[in-house]
C-alpha positions in Angstrom: -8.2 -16.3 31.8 -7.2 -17.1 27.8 -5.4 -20.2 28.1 -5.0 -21.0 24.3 -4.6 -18.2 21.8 -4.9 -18.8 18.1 -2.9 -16.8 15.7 -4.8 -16.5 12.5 -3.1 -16.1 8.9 -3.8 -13.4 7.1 -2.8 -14.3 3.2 -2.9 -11.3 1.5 -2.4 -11.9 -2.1 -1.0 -9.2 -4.2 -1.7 -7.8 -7.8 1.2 -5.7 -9.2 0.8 -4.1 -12.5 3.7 -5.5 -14.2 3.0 -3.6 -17.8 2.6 -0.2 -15.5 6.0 -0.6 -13.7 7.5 -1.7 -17.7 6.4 1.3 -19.2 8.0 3.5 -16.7 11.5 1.9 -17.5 11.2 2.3 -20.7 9.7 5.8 -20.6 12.4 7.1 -18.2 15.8 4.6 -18.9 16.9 2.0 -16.1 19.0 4.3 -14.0 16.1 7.0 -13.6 13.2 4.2 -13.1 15.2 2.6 -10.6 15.8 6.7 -8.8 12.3 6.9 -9.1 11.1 3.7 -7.9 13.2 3.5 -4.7 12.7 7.4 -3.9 8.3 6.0 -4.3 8.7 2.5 -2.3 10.3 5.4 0.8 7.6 7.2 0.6 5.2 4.6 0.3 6.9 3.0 3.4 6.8 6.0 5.7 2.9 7.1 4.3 2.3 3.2 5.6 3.9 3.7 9.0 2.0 7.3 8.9 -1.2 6.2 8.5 -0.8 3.3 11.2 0.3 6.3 13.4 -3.1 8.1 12.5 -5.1 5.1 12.7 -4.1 3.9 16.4 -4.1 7.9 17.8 -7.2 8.5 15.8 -5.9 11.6 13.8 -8.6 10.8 11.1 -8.2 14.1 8.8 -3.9 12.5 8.6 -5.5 8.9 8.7 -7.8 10.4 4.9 -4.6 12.5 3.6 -2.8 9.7 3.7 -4.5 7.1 2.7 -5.3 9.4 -0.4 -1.4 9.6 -1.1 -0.6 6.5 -0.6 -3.1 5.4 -3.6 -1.5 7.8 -5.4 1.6 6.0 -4.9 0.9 2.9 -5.2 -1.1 3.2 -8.2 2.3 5.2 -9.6 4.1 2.0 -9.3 1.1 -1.0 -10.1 0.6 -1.5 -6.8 -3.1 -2.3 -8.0 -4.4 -4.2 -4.8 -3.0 -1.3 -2.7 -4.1 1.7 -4.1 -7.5 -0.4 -4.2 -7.5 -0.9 -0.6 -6.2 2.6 0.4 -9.2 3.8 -1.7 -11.8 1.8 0.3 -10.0 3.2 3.7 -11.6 6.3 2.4 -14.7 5.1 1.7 -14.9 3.3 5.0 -14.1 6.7 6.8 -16.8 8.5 4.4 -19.3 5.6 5.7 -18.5 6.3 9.5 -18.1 2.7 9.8 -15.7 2.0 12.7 -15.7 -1.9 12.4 -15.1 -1.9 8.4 -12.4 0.7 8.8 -10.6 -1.4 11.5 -10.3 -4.2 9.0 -9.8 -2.3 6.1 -6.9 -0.4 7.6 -5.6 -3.5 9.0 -5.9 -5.2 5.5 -3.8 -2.1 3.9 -1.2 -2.5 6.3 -0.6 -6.1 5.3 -1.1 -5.2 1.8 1.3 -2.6 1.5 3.9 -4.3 3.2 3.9 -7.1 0.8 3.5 -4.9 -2.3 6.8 -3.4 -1.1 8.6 -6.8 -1.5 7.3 -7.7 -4.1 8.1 -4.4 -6.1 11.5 -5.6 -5.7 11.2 -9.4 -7.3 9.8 -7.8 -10.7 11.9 -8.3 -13.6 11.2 -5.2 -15.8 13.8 -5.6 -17.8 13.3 -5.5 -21.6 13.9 -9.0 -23.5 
């Protein structure tokens, strides 16, 4: 019987590419950055939920495909520690390595959630 169960932390720091995210505003204009980026951080946010859909039912060609998008994605928008970890999903499937994809997927969860929120608190506006 567990009497006592810890909950352990997870920090999960996050690197967003602040220059990337800049140089699509001022490519594009505010108002069709802003289109763009919300239209990206949906799809980004249902490819996560996907993949954690994929993951649990084992659906492994979905759980690749998506974890291919989603770098694509993520990198679109300097996600840089996402698309990094979405890329190692891969690798950890190509590997056949159970354990490391567990944890991998597990740390891509966590670290696309808190890209997501943290897209929002960038200021890209010019000076």
């Amino acid at each position: 019987m567990v009497e006592h169960v810890t909950h352990l932390a997870q920090p999960e720091p996050v690197k967003l590419d602040h220059a990337r995210l800049g140089a699509l505003y001022n490519e594009l204009g505010a108002e069709q950055a802003d289109d763009l980026v919300c239209r990206a951080l949906e799809e980004l946010a249902l490819r996560l939920a996907q993949l954690g859909h994929a993951y649990r039912e084992g659906r492994n060609k979905d759980l690749q495909k998506g974890a291919r998008l989603l770098a694509a994605i993520a990198d679109q928008l300097g996600m840089s520690t996402t698309a990094q970890v979405a890329r190692d999903v891969t690798r950890c499937m190509e590997m056949a390595d159970p354990v490391a994809l567990a944890a991998v997927v597990a740390r891509l969860l966590r670290s696309g959630e808190r890209s997501l929120l943290a897209v929002w608190d960038v200021d890209v506006t010019p000076p």
